[in-house]
N, C-alpha and C positions, 0 to 999 in steps of 0.2 A: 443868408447863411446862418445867421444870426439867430432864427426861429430855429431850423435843422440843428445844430447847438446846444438850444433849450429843449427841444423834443429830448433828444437824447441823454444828454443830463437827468432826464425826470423820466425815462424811459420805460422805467420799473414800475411807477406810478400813474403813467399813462395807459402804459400797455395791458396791465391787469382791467381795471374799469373797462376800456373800450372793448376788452374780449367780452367781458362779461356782459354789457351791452349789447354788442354785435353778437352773439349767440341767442341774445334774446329776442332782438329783432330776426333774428335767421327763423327761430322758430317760431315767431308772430307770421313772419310772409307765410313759411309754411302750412301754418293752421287758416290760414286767410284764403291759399288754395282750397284747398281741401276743401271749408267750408261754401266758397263760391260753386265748388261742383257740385255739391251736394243740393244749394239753392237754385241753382238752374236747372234742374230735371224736374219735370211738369210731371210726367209719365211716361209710361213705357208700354207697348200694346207687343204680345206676340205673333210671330211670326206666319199669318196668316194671309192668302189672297186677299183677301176685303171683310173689313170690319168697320162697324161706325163708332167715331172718337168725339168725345164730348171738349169744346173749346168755352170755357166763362168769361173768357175777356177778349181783346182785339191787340195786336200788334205782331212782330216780330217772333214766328217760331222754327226752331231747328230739328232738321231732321236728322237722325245719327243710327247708325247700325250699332247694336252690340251683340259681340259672340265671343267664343275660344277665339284665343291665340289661333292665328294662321288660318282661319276658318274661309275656305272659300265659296259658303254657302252665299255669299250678296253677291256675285261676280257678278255681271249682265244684266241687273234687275232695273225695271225703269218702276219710280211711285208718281200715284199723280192720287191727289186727292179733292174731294169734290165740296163746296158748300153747302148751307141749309137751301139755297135757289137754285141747286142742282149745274151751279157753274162751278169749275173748276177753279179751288184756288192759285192765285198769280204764286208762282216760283221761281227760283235759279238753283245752279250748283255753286254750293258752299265755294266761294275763292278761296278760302284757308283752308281745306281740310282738317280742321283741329284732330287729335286724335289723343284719344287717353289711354294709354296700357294699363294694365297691372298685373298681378303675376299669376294670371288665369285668363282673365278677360281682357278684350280691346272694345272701345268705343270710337268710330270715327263719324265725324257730321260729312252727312251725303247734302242735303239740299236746306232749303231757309224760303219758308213758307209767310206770305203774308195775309194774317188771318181781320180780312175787316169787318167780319160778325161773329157775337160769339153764336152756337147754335153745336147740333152734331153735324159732323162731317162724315164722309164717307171714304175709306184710306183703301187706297188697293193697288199691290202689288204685281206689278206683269212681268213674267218670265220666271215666275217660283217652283213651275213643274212637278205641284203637289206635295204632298207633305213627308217630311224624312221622317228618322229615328233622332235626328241631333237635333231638330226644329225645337228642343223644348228648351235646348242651352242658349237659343238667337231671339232677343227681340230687339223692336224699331223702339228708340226713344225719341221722345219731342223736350226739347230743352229752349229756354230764354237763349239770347244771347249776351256769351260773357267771356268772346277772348279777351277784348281790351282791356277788362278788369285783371286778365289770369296775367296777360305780359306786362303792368304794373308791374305785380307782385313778382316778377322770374326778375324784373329788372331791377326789385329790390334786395331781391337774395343775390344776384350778382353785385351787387353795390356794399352788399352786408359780407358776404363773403369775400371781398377784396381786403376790409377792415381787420377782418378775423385773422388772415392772414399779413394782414400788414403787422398787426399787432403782438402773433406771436413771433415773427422776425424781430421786431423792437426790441423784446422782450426777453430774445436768444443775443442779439448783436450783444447789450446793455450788461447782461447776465457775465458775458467773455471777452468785453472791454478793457482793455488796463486801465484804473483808474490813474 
């Protein structure tokens, strides 16, 4: 009770710094997003039956739709994509569907490709039923993967934001306390 006590006693003092802090960390996770999604897009190929995609390195790559809001141009579509030996590379469907909005577009991860040569591949689309008028607003992105990095950073703006709010309650209680 003793600390609880001291906290509050020095409330005004505390509470100013730790905003100022925790807003700066708010907007560090912030930019820490942002930047991670920007690092993990390899590229983006549009929206075609089959084209050949060029890979330089080997590991881990995601497969992700982007289009309009509400767009039901991907419904029903199966991708399989093939190597430079003409075998098909080993895949699954994304367990997380990551999905990214913004105030036009969404990106969601469909599949997670494991690429163990680099070389060009060959990407093709089944069930596209030829080419629309909107096809120029939708393409396929290939991205690293990088949730575990992205829910770090969510579980640090949750942690940063608990502060910020703790701090301007302190700083209200402290403010309308009878001395």
């Amino acid at each position: 009770m003793e600390l609880l006590s001291f906290i509050f006693e020095l409330g005004i003092w505390i509470s100013i710094p730790a905003f100022v802090l925790s807003v700066a960390l708010l907007i560090r996770c912030i930019m820490g997003i942002l930047r991670i999604l920007r690092e993990a897009r390899l590229f983006s190929v549009p929206l075609q039956e089959r084209q050949d995609i060029e890979f330089t390195g080997t590991g881990t790559v995601i497969l992700a739709m982007e289009g309009p809001l509400f767009s039901r141009r991907f419904a029903k579509l199966k991708y399989e994509m093939r190597g430079p030996d003409g075998m098909e590379a080993k895949s699954r469907p994304a367990l997380l569907r990551a999905t990214t909005t913004g105030f036009t577009k969404a990106r969601m991860e469909l599949r997670v490709y494991k690429i163990e040569q680099p070389g060009r591949y060959v990407f093709q689309i089944h069930g596209l039923g030829g080419e629309k008028p909107s096809d120029a607003r939708h393409c396929m992105v290939f991205l690293r993967p990088h949730l575990g990095r992205i829910m770090l950073h969510v579980i640090g703006i949750i942690v940063v934001s608990t502060f910020i709010i703790g701090s301007i309650v302190l700083f209200g209680l402290r403010l309308t306390a009878n001395n």
